[in-house]
N, CA, C and O atoms as a GROMACS GRO file, in nm:
protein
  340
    1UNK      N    1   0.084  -0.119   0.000
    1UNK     CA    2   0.000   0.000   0.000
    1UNK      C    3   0.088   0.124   0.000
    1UNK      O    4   0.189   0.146   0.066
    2UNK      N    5   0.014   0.217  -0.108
    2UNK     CA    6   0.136   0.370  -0.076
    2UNK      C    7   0.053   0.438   0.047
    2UNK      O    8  -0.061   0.415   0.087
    3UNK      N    9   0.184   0.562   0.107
    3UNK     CA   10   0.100   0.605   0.210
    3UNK      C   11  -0.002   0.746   0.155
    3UNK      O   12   0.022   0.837   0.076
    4UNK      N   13  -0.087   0.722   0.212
    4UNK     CA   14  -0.200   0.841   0.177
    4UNK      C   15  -0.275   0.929   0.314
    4UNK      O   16  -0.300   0.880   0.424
    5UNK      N   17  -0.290   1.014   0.288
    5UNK     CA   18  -0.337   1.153   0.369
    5UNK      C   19  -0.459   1.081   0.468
    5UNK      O   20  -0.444   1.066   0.589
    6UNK      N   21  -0.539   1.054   0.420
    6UNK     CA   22  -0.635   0.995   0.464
    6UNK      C   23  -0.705   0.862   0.468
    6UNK      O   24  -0.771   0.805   0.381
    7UNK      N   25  -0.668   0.819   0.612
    7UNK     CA   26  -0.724   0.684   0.633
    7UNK      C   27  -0.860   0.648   0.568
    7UNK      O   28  -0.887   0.529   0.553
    8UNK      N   29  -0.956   0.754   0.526
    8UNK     CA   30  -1.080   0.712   0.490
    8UNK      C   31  -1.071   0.625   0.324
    8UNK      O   32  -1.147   0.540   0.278
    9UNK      N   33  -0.959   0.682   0.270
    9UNK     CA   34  -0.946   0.640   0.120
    9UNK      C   35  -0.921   0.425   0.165
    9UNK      O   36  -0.981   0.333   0.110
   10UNK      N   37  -0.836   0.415   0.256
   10UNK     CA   38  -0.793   0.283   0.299
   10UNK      C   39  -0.932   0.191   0.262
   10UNK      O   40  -0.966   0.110   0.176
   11UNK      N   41  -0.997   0.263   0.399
   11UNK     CA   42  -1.115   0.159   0.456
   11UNK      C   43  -1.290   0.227   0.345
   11UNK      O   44  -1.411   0.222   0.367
   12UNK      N   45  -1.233   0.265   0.270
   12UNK     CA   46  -1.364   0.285   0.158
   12UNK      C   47  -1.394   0.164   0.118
   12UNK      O   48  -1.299   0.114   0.058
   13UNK      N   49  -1.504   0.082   0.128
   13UNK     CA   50  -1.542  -0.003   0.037
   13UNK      C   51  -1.444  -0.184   0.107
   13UNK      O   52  -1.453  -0.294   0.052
   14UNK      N   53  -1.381  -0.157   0.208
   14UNK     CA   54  -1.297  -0.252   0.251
   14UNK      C   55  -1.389  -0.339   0.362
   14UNK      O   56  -1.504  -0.317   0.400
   15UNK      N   57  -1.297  -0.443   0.398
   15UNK     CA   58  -1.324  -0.520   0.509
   15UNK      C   59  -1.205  -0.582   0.564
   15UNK      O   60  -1.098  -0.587   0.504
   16UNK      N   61  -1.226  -0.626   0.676
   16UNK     CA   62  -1.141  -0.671   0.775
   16UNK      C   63  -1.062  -0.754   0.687
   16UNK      O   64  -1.101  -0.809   0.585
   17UNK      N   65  -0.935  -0.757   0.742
   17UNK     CA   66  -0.858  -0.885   0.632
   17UNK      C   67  -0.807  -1.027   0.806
   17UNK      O   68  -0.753  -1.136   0.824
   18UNK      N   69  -0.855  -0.950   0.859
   18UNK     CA   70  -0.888  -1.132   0.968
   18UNK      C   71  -1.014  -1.209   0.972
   18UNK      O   72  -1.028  -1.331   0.987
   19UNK      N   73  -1.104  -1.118   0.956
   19UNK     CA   74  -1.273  -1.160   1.026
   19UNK      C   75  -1.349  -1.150   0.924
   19UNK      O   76  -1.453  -1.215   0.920
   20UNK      N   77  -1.305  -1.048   0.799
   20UNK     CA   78  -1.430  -1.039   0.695
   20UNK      C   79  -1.524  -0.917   0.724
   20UNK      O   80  -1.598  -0.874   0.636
   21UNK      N   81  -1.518  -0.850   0.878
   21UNK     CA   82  -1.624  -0.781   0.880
   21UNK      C   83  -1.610  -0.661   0.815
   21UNK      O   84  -1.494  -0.618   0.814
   22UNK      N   85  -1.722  -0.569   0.739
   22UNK     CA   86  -1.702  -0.455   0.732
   22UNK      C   87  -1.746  -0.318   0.776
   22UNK      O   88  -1.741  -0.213   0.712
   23UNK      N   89  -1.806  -0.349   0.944
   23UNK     CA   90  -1.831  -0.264   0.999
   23UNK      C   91  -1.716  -0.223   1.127
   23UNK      O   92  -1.645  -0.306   1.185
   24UNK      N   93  -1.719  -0.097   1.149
   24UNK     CA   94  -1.628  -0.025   1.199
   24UNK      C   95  -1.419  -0.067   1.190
   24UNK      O   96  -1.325  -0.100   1.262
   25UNK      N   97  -1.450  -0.037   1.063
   25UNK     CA   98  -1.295  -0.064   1.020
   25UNK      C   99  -1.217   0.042   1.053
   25UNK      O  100  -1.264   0.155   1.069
   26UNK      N  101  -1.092   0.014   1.064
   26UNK     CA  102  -0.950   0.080   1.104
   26UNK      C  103  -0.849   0.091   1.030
   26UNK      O  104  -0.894   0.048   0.924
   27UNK      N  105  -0.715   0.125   1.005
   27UNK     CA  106  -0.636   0.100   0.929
   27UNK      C  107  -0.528   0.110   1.016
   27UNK      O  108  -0.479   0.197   1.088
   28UNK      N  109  -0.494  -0.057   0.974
   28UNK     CA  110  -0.366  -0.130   1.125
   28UNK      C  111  -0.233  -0.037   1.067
   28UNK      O  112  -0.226   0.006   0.952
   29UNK      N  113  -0.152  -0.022   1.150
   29UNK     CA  114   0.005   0.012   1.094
   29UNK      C  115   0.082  -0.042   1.285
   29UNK      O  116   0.048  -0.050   1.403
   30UNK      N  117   0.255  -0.075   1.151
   30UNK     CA  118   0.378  -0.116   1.310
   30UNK      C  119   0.324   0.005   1.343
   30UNK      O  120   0.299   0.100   1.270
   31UNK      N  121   0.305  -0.009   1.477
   31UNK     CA  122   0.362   0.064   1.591
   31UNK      C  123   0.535   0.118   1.606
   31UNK      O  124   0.591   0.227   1.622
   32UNK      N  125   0.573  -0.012   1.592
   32UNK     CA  126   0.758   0.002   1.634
   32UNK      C  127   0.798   0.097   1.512
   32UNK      O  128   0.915   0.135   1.519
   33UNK      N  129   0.736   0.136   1.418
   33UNK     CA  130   0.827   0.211   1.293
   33UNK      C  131   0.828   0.379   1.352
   33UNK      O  132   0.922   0.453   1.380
   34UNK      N  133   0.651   0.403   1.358
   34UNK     CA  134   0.650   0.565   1.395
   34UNK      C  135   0.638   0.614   1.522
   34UNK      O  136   0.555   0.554   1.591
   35UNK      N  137   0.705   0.723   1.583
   35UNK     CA  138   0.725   0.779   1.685
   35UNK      C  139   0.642   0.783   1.752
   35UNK      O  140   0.535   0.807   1.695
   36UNK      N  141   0.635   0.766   1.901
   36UNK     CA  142   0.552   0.790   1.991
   36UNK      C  143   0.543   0.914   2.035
   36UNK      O  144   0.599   0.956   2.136
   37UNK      N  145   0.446   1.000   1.935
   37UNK     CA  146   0.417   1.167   1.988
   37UNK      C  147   0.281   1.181   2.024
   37UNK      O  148   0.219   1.283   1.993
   38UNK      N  149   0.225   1.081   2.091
   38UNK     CA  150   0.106   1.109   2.151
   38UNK      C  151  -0.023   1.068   2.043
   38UNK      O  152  -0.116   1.002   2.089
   39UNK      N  153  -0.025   1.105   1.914
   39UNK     CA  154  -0.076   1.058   1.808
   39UNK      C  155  -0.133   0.911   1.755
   39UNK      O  156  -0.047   0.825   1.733
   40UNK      N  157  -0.227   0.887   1.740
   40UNK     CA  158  -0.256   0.764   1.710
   40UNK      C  159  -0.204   0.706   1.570
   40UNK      O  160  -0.162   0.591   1.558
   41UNK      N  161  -0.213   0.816   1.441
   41UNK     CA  162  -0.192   0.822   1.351
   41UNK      C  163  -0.028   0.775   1.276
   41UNK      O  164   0.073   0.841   1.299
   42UNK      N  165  -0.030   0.659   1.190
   42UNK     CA  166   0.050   0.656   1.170
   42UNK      C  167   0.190   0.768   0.990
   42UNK      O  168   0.167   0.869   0.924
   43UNK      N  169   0.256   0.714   0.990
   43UNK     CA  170   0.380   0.823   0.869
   43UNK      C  171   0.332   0.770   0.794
   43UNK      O  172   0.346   0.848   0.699
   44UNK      N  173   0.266   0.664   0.747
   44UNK     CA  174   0.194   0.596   0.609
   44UNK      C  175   0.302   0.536   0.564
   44UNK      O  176   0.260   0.476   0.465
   45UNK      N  177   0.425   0.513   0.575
   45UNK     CA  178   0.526   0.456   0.557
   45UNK      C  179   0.468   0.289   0.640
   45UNK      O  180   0.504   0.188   0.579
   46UNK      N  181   0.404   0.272   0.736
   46UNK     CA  182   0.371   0.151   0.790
   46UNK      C  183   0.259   0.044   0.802
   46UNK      O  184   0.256  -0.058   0.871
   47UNK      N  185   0.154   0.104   0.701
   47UNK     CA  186   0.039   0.061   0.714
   47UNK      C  187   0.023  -0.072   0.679
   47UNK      O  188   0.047  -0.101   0.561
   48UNK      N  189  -0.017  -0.172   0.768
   48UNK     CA  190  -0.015  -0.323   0.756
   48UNK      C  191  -0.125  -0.364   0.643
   48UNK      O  192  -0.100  -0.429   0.542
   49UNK      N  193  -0.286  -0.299   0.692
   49UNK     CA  194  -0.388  -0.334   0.608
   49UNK      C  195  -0.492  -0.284   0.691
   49UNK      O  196  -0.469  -0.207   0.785
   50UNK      N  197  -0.610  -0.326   0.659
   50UNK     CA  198  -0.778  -0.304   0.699
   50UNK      C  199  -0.784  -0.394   0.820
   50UNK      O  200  -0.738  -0.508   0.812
   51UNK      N  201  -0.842  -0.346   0.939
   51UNK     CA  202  -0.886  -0.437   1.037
   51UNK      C  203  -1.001  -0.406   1.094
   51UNK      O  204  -1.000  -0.283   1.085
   52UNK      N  205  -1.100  -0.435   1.146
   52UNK     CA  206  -1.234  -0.433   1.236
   52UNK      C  207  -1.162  -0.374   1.374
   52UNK      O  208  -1.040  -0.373   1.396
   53UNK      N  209  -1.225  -0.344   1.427
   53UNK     CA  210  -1.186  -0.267   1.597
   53UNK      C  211  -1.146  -0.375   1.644
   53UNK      O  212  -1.026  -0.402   1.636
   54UNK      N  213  -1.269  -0.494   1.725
   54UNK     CA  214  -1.216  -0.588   1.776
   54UNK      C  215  -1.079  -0.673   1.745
   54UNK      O  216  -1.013  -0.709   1.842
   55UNK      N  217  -1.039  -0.704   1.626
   55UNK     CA  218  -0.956  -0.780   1.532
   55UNK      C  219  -0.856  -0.648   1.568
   55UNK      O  220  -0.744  -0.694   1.589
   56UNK      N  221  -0.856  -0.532   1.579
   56UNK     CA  222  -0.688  -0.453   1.586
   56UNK      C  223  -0.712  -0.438   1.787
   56UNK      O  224  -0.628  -0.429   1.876
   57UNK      N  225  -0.833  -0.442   1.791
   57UNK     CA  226  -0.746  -0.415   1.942
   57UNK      C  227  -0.714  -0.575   2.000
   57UNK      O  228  -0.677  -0.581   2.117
   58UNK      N  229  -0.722  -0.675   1.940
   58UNK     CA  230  -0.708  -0.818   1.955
   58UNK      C  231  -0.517  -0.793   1.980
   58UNK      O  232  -0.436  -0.831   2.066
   59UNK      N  233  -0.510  -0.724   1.874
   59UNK     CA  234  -0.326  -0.729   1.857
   59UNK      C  235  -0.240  -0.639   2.009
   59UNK      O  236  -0.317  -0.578   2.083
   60UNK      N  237  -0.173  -0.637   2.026
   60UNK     CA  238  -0.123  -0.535   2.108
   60UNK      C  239   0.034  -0.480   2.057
   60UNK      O  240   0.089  -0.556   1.976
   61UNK      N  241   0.090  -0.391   2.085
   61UNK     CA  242   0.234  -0.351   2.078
   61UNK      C  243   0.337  -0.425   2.079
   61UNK      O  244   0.435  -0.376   2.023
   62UNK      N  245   0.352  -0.565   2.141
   62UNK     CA  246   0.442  -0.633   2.172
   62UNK      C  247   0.424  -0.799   2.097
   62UNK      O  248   0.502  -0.894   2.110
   63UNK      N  249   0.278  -0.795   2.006
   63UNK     CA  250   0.239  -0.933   2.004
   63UNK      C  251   0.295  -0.962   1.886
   63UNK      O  252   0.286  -0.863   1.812
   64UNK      N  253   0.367  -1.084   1.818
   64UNK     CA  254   0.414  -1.177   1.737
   64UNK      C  255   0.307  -1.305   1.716
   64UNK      O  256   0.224  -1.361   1.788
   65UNK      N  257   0.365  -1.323   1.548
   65UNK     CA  258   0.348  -1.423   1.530
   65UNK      C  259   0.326  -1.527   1.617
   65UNK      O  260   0.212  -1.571   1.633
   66UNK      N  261   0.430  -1.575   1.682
   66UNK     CA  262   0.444  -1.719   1.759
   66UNK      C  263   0.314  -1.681   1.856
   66UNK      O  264   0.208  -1.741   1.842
   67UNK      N  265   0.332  -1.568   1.963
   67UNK     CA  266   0.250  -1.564   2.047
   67UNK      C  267   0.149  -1.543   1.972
   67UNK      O  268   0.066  -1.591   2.048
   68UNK      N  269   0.083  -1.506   1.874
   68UNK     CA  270  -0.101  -1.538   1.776
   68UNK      C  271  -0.083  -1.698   1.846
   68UNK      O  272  -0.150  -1.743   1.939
   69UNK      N  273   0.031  -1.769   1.770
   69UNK     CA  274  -0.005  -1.910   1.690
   69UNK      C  275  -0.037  -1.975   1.866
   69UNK      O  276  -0.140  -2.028   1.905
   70UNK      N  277   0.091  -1.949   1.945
   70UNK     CA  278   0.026  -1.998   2.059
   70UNK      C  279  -0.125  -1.959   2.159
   70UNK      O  280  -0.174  -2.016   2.256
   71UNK      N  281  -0.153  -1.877   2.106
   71UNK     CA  282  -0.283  -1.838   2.171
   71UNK      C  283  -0.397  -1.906   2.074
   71UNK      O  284  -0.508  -1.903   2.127
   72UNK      N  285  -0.393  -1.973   1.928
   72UNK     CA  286  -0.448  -2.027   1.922
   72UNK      C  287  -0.457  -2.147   1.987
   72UNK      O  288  -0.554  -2.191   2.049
   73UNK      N  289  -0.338  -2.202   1.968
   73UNK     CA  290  -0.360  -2.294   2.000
   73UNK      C  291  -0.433  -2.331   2.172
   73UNK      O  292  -0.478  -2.439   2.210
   74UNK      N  293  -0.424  -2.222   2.236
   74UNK     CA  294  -0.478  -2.247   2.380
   74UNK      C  295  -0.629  -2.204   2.397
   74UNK      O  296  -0.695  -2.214   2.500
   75UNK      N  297  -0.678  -2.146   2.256
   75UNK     CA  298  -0.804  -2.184   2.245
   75UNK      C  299  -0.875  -2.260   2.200
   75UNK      O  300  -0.985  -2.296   2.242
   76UNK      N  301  -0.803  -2.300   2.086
   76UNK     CA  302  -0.872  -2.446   2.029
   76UNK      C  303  -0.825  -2.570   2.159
   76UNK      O  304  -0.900  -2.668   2.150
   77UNK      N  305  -0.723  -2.584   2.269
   77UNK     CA  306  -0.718  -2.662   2.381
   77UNK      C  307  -0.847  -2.648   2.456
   77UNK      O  308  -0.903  -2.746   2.504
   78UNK      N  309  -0.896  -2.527   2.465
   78UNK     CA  310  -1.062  -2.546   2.584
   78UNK      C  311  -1.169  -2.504   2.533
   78UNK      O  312  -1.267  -2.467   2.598
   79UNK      N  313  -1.151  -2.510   2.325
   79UNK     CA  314  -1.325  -2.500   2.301
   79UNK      C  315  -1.395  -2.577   2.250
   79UNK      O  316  -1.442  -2.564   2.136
   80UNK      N  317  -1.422  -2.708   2.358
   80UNK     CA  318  -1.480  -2.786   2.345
   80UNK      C  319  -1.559  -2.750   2.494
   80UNK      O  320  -1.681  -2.744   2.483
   81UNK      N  321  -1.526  -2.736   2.575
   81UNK     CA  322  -1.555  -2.746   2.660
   81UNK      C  323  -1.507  -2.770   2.758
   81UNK      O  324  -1.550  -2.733   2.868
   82UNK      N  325  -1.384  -2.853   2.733
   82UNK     CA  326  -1.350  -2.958   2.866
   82UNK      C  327  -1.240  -2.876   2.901
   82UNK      O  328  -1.207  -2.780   2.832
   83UNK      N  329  -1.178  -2.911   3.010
   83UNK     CA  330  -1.060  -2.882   3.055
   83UNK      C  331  -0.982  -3.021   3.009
   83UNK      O  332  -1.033  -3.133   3.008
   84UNK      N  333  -0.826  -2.983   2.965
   84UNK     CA  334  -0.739  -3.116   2.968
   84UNK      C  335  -0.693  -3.205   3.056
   84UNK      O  336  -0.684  -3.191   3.178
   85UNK      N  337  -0.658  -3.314   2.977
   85UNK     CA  338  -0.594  -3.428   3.171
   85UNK      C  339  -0.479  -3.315   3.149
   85UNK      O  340  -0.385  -3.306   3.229
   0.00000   0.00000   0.00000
């Protein structure tokens, strides 16, 4: 994606690229690239893609790959119901 002025051009016509949804979309970017000046907004130099609220605040500042893959996996461990031996 190039960077552009306005997030609204992003999420026109878009949807989530985790969940599919296309209500109340966002436009994800690293954190670690642009400065922490109080601003939510990222240099457009970082923008990951389209996300739903829930689905970007799912992520946090510090979260990786591995830790996603292991948090799936510790939900697909208890959604069945049961607890493990």
């Amino acid at each position: 994606m190039k960077p552009r002025n306005h997030y609204g051009d992003y999420v026109k016509g878009a949807k989530c690229e985790v969940c599919g949804s296309t209500e109340n979309l966002g436009v994800d970017h690293d954190h670690s690239c642009c400065p922490r000046n109080g601003r939510s907004r990222s240099c457009g130099e970082c923008v990951r893609g389209t996300l739903c609220q829930s689905c970007n605040m799912a992520l946090t500042y510090d979260v990786t790959p591995e830790i996603l893959r292991a948090l799936a996996d510790y939900l697909e461990k208890y959604e069945s119901g049961t607890t493990p031996e």
